[in-house]
Backbone as a ProteinNet text record, in pm:
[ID]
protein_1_A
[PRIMARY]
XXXXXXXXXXXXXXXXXXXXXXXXXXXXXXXXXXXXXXXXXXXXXXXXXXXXXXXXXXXXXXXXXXXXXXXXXXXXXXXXXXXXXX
[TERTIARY]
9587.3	9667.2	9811.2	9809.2	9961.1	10032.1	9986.6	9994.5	10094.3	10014	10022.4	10146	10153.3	10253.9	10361.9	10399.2	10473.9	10534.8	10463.9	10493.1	10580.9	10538.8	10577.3	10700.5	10685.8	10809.2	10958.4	10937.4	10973.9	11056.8	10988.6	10952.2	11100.6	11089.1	11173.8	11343.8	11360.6	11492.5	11546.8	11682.5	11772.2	11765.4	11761.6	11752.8	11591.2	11506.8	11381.6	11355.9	11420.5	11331.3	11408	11521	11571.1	11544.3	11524.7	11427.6	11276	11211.9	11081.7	11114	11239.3	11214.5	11282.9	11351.4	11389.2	11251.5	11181.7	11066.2	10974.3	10948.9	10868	10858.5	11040.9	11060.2	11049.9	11060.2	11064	10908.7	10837.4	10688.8	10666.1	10709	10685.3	10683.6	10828.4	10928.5	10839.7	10816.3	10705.3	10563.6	10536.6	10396.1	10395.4	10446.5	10498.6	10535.5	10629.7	10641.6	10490.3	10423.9	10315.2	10195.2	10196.4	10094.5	10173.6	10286.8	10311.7	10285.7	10276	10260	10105	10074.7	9856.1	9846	9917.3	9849.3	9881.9	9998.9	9979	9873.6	9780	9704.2	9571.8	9567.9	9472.8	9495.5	9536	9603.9	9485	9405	9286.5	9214.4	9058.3	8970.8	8987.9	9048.3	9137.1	9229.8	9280.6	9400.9	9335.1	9235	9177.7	9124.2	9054	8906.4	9006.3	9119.6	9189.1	9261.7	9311.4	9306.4	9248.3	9128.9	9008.4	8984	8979.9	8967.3	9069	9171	9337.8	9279	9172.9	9171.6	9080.6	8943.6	8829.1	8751.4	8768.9	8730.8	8592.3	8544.2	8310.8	8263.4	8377.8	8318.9	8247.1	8108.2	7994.8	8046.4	8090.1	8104.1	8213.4	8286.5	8457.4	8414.9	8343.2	8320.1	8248.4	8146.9	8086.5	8160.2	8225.6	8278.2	8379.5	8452.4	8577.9	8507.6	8359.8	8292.3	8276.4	8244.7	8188.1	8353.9	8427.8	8587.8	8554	8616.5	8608.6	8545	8400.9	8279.1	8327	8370.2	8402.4	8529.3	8617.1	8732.1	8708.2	8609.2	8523.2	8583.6	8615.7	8663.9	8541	8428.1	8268.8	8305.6	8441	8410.5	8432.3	8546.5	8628.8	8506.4	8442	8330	8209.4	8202.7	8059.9	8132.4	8247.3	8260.1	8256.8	8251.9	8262.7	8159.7	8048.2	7889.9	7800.7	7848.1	7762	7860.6	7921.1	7965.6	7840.3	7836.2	7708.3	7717.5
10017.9	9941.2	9933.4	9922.5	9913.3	9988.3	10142.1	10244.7	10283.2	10231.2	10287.6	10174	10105.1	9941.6	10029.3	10075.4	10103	10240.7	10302.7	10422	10394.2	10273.2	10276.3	10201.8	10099.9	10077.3	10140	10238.6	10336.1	10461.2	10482.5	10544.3	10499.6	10397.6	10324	10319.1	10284.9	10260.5	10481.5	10452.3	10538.8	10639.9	10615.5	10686.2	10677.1	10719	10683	10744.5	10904.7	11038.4	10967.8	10948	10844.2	10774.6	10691.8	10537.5	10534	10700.7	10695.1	10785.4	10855.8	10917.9	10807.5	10728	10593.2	10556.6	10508	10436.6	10486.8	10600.2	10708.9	10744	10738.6	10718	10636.5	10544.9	10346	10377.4	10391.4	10351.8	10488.6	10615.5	10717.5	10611.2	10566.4	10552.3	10434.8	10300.6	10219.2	10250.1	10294.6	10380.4	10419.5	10493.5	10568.3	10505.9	10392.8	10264	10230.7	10191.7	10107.3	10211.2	10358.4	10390.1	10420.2	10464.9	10452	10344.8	10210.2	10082.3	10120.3	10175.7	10153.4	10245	10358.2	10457	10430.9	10334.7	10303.7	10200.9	10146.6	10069	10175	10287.3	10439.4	10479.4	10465	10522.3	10625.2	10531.9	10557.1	10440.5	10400.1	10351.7	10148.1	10192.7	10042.8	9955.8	10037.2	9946.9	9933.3	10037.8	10001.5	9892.9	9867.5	9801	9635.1	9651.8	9534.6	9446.6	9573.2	9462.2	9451.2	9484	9463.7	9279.4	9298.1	9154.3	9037.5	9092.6	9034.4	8913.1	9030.5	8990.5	8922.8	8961.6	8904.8	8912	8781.1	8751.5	8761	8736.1	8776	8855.4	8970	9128.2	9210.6	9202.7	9240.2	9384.1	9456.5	9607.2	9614.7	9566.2	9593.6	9539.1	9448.4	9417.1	9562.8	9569.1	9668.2	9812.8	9869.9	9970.7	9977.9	9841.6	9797.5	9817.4	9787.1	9765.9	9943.5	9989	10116.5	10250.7	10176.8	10207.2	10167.6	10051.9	9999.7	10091.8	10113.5	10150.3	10274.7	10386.8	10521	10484.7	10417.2	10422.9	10349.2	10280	10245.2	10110	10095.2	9932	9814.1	9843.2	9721.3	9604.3	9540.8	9374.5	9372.1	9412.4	9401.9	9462.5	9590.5	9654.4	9517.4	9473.8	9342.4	9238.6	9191.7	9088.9	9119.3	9249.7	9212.5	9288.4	9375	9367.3	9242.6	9146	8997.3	8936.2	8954.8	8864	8904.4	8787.5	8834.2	8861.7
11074.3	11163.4	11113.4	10977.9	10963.7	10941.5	10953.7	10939.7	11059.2	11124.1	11331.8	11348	11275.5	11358.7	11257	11187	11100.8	11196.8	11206.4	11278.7	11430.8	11479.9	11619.2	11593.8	11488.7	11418.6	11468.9	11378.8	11304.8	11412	11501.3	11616.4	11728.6	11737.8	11789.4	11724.8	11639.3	11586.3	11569	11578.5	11652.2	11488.9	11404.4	11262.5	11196.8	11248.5	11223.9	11114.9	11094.8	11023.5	10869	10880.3	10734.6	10689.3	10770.6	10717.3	10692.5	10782.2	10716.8	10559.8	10534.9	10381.9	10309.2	10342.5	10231.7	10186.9	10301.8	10262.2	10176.9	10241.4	10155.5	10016	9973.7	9844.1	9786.5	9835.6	9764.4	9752.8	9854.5	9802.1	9718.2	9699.7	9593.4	9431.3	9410.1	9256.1	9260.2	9382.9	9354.3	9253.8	9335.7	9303.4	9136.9	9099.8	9000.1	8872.1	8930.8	8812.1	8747.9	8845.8	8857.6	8793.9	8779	8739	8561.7	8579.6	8437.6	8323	8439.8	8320.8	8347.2	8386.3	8380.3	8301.8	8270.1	8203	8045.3	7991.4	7889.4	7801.3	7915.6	7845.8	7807.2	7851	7843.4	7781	7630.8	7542.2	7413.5	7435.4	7314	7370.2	7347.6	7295.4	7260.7	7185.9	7120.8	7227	7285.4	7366.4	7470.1	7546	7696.8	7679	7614.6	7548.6	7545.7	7435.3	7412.6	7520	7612.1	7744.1	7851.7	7863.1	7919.9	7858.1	7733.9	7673.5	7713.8	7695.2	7734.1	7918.5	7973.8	8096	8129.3	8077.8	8047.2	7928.3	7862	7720.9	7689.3	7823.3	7843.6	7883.9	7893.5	7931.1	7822.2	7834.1	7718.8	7704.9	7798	7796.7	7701.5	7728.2	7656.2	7498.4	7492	7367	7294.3	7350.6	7272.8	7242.6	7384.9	7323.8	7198.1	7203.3	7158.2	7016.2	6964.2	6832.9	6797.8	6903.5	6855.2	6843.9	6904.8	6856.8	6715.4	6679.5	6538.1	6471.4	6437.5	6395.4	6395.4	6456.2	6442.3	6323.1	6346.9	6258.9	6113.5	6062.3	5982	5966.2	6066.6	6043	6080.5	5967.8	5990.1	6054	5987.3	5996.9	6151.4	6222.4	6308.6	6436.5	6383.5	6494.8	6483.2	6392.9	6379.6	6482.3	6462.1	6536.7	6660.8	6760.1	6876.3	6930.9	6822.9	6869.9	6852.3	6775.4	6789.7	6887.7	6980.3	7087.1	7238.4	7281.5	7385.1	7519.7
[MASK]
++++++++++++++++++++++++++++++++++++++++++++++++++++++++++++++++++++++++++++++++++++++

């Protein structure tokens, strides 16, 4: 729907084919911002995991992988504490 309301929009005003590539670009460089800040939390293992936690502190999953991160990097204490979280 807002697709089509956008279009008829659009359709209407006397410079349409401009204002649909302004837009186009704004929501491109939008877009783009927005996946660059997501793809730094994908960094490795450690950081997904860490703000997974950041967001939800009782996510059993994020805990565990977050341990078996640890646990590969031989860090025991740090992998124990967040395989005994439940």
């Amino acid at each position: 729907m807002v697709v089509w309301g956008v279009y008829d929009i659009l359709s209407r005003l006397s410079h349409s084919k401009i204002v649909s590539a302004l837009l186009m670009g704004l929501i491109t460089i939008t877009l783009s911002v927005c996946t660059w800040k997501q793809t730094g939390h994908w960094r490795n293992d450690e950081t997904l995991f860490n703000h997974v936690l950041q967001i939800d502190q009782n996510n059993w999953f994020a805990h565990n992988n977050l341990g078996v991160s640890y646990n590969r990097q031989e860090k025991r204490a740090q992998a124990l504490i967040h395989f005994s979280r439940p």
